[in-house]
C-alpha positions in Angstrom: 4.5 32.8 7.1 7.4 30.6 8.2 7.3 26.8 8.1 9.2 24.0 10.3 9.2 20.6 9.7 6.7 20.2 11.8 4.2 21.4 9.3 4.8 18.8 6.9 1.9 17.0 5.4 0.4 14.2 2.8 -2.7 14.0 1.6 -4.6 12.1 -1.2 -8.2 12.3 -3.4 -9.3 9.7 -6.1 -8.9 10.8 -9.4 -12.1 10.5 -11.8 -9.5 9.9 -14.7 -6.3 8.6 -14.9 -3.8 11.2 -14.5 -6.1 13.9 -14.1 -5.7 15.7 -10.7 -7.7 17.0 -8.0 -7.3 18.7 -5.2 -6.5 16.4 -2.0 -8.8 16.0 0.7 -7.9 13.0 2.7 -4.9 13.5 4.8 -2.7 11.2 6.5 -0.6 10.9 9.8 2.5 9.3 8.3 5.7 7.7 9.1 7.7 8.1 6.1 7.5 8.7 2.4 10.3 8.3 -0.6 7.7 9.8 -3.9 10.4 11.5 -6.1 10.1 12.4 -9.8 11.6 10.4 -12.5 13.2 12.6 -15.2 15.7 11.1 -18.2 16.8 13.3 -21.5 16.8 12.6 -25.2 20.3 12.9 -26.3 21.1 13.3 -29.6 23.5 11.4 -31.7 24.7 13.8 -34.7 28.1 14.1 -35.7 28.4 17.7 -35.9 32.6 19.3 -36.9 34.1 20.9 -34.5 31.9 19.4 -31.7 33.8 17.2 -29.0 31.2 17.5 -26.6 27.1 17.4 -26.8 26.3 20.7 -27.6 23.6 22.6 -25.1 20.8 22.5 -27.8 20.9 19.1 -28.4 18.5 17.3 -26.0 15.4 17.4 -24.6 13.8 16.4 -20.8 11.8 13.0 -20.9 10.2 13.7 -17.5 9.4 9.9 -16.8 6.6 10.2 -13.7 7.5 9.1 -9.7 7.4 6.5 -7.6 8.4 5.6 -4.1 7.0 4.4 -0.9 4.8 5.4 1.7 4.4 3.9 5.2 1.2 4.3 7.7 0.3 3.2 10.9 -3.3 2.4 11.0 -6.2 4.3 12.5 -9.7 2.9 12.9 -11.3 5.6 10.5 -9.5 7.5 7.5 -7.8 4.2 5.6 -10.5 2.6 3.1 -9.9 4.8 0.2 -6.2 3.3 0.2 -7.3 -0.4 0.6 -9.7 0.1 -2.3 -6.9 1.3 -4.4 -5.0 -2.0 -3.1 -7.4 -4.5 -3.6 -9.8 -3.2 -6.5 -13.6 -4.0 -5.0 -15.4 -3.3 -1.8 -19.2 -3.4 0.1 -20.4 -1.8 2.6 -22.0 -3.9 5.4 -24.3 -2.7 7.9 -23.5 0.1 10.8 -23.8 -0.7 14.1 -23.1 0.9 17.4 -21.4 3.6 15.3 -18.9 2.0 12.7 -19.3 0.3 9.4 -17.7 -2.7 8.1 -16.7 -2.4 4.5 -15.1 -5.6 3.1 -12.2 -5.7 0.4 -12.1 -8.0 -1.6 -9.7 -8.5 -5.4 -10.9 -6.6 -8.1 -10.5 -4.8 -11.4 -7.8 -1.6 -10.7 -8.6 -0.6 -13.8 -9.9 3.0 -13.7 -8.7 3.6 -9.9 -5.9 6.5 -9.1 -5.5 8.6 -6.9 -4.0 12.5 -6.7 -1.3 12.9 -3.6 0.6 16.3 -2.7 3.3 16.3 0.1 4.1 19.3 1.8 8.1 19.6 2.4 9.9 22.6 4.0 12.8 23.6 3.4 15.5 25.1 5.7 14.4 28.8 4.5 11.1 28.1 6.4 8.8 27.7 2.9 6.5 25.0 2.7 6.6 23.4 -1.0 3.8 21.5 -2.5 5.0 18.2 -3.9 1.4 16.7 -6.3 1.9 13.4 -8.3 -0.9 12.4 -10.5 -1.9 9.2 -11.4 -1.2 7.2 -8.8 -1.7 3.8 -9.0 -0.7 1.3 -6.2 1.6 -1.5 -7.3 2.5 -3.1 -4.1 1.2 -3.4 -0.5 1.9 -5.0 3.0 -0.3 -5.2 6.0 1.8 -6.1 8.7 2.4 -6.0 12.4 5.0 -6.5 15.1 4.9 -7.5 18.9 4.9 -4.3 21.1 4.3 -2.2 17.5 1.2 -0.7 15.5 -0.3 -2.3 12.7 1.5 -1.3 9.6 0.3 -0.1 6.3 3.3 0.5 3.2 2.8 1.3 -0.1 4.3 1.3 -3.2 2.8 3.5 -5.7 3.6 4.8 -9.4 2.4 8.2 -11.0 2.4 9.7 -14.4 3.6 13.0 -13.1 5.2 15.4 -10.9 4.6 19.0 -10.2 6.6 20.9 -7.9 5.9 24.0 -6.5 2.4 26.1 -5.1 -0.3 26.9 -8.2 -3.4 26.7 -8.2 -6.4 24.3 -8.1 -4.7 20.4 -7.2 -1.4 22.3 -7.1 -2.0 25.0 -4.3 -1.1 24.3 -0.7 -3.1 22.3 1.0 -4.6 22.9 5.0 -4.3 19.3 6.1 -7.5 18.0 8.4 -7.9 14.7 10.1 -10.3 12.5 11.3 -11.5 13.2 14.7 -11.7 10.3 17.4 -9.3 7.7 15.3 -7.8 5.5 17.1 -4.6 2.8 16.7 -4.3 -0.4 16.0 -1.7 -1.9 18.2 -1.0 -5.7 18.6 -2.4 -6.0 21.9 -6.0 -5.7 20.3 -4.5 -8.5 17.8 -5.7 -11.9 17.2 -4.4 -14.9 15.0 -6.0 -18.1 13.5 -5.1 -20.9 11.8 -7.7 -23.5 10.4 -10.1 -21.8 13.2 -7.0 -22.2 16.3 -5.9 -19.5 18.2 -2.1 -19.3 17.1 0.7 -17.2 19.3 2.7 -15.3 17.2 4.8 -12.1 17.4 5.3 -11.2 14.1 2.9 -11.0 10.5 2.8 -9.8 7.5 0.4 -10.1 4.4 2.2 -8.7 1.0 0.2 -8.1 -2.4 1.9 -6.7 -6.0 -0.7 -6.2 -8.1 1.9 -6.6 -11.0 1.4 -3.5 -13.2 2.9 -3.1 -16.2 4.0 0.6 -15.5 6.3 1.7 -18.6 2.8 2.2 -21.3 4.8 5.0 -22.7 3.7 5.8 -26.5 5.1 8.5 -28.9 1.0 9.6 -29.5 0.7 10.4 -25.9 2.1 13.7 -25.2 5.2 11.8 -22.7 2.7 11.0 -20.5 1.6 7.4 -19.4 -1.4 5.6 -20.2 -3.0 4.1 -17.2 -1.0 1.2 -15.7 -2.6 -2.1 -16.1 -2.4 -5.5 -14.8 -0.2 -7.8 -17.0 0.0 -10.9 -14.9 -1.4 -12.7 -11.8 -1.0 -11.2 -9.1 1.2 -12.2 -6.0 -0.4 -12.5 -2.4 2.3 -13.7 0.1 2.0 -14.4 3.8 4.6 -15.0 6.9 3.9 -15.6 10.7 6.2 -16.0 13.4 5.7 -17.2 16.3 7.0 -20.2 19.0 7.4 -23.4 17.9 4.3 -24.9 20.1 3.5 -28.2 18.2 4.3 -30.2 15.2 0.4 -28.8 13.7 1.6 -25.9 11.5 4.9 -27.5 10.5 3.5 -30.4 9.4 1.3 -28.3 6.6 4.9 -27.9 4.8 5.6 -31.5 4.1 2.3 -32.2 3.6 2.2 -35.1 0.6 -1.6 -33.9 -0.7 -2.5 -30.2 -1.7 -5.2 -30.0 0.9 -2.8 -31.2 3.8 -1.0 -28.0 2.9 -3.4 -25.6 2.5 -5.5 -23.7 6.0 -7.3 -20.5 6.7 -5.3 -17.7 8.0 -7.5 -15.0 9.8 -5.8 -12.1 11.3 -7.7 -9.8 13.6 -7.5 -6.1 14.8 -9.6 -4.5 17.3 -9.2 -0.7 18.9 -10.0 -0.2 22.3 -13.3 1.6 20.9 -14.0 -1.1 18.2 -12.8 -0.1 15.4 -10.8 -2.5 13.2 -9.1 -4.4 10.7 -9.3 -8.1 9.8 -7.1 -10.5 7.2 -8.6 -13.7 5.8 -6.8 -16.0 3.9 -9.3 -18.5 3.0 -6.9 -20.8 1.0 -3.4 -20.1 2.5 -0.7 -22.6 1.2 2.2 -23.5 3.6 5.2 -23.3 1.6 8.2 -22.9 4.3 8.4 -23.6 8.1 12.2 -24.5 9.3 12.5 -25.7 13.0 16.0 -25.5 13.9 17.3 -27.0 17.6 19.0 -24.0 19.7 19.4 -22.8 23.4 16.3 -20.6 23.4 13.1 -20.6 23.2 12.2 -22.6 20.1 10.8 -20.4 17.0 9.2 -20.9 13.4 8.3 -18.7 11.2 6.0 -20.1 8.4 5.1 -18.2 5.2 3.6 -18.9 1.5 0.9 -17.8 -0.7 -2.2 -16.9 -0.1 -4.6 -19.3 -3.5 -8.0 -18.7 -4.7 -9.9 -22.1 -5.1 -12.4 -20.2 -7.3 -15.7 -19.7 -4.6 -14.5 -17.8 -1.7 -11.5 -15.5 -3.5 -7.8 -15.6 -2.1 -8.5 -12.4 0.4 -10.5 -10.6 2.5 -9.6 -7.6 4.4 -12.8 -6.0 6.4 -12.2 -2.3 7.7 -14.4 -1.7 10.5 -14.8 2.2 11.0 -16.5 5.3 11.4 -16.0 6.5 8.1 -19.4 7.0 5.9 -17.8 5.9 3.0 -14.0 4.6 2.1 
């Protein structure tokens, strides 16, 4: 069978142990992706007469995993596995008329990976089966533009790379989608600060789950042991939108730590009612600059989203049809 490019694919399955594949069987409709494998060689060192060059028996491959970024415009059914592997918890709330909110909330990452294959064809017409396993998420952004689709990009590490079809996790995949999905645009966007409506045209909400991703041991076969946290984590936030007031401004130059500080709720609906929400319950207001200028007056605010130890520094509630993330 001949392949175009059209009949590329990427797909992903939760892993039961680090590094251990499975076969994929959640698929994705995506935008772009930049996984490659890492590979480095031991070199030796010996003087050796007559040699004026390293000779061709005189290193080994240090195959060191792959990385890179993937990028996803959101449906309303198909997307909690990958904000569980984000965040670290969830719960399920109750259905109704159809779709089920589960809520995402920070939590241990410890123990959660993921198996991913990408299909790529090349110009002989051959589809090639890319699987990385052990994936672990290391960044995140949620974000969204005026006349543009809500935004999902990752940044994700594995322990390995196999190229080429075999069999179990490493055969070609046959790619299937959720039925009935629908996107998340901004026009079914809302956006709240301290509980009032605020225009904007621009937002983003970043997370780096700072993992320490270079557990490489000489007792380990070259492979990786699971990447774990190794520091607090980062949550950043930016909106832009028209400079309407002096209200959000003033949260910059505020002189107390609660004069800075406000509830940032983002809000996505699909036309069927599906969704996607945000909450920031403690967001701090670290930048704002106002500048005077022949247009229409902008600001763009951003800063960190805190956790004041009882309601947690993020929520993110996916509203959807799924039966289970």
């Amino acid at each position: 069978m001949t392949y175009t490019l059209h009949d590329e694919y990427i797909g992903c399955v939760a892993e039961g142990t680090y590094a251990t594949g499975a076969a994929v069987a959640r698929f994705f409709e995506f935008s772009s992706e930049t996984i490659s494998g890492k590979y480095q060689r031991v070199e030796a060192a010996g003087i050796r007469a007559g040699s004026r060059v390293e000779r061709t028996d005189r290193w080994a491959p240090n195959p060191k995993g792959a990385d890179g970024d993937l990028k996803f415009e959101v449906l309303d059914s198909g997307f909690g596995l990958l904000l569980q592997h984000a965040l670290g918890a969830f719960s399920a709330g109750t259905a109704s008329g159809g779709f089920t909110p589960y809520t995402y909330t920070m939590g241990t990452l410890l123990g959660l990976s993921t198996t991913w294959q990408v299909g790529r064809v090349d110009t002989s017409g051959n589809l090639n089966p890319f699987t990385y396993e052990g994936g672990k998420v290391k960044t995140w952004e949620i974000s969204n533009a005026l006349d543009g689709v809500l935004n999902l990009d990752l940044s994700v590490d594995f322990a390995k790379e196999t190229m080429g079809a075999g069999a179990g996790q490493y055969a070609v995949s046959t790619p299937t989608y959720p039925t009935g999905s629908q996107l998340l645009t901004f026009i079914g966007g809302t956006c709240t600060v301290a509980g009032t409506a605020f225009a904007i045209n621009n937002a983003s909400v970043k997370g780096d789950n700072k993992l320490d991703v270079s557990r490489y041991f000489i007792n380990n076969g070259g492979i990786k042991k699971e990447p774990i946290e190794n520091e607090y984590r980062a949550l950043t936030w930016s909106l832009k939108g028209e400079f309407d007031s002096m209200t959000q401004v003033k949260r910059v130059s505020s002189a107390t730590n609660a004069g800075a500080l406000a509830a940032i709720v983002l809000n996505w609906v699909s036309p069927q009612g599906g969704g996607l929400s945000v909450t920031l319950p403690n967001a701090r207001f670290d930048t704002g600059p106002v500048q005077a200028a022949l247009k229409t007056p902008e600001v763009t605010l951003s800063g960190k989203a805190l956790d004041d130890g009882t309601s947690g520094p993020i929520a993110v509630v996916y509203t959807t049809k799924d039966a289970a993330p």
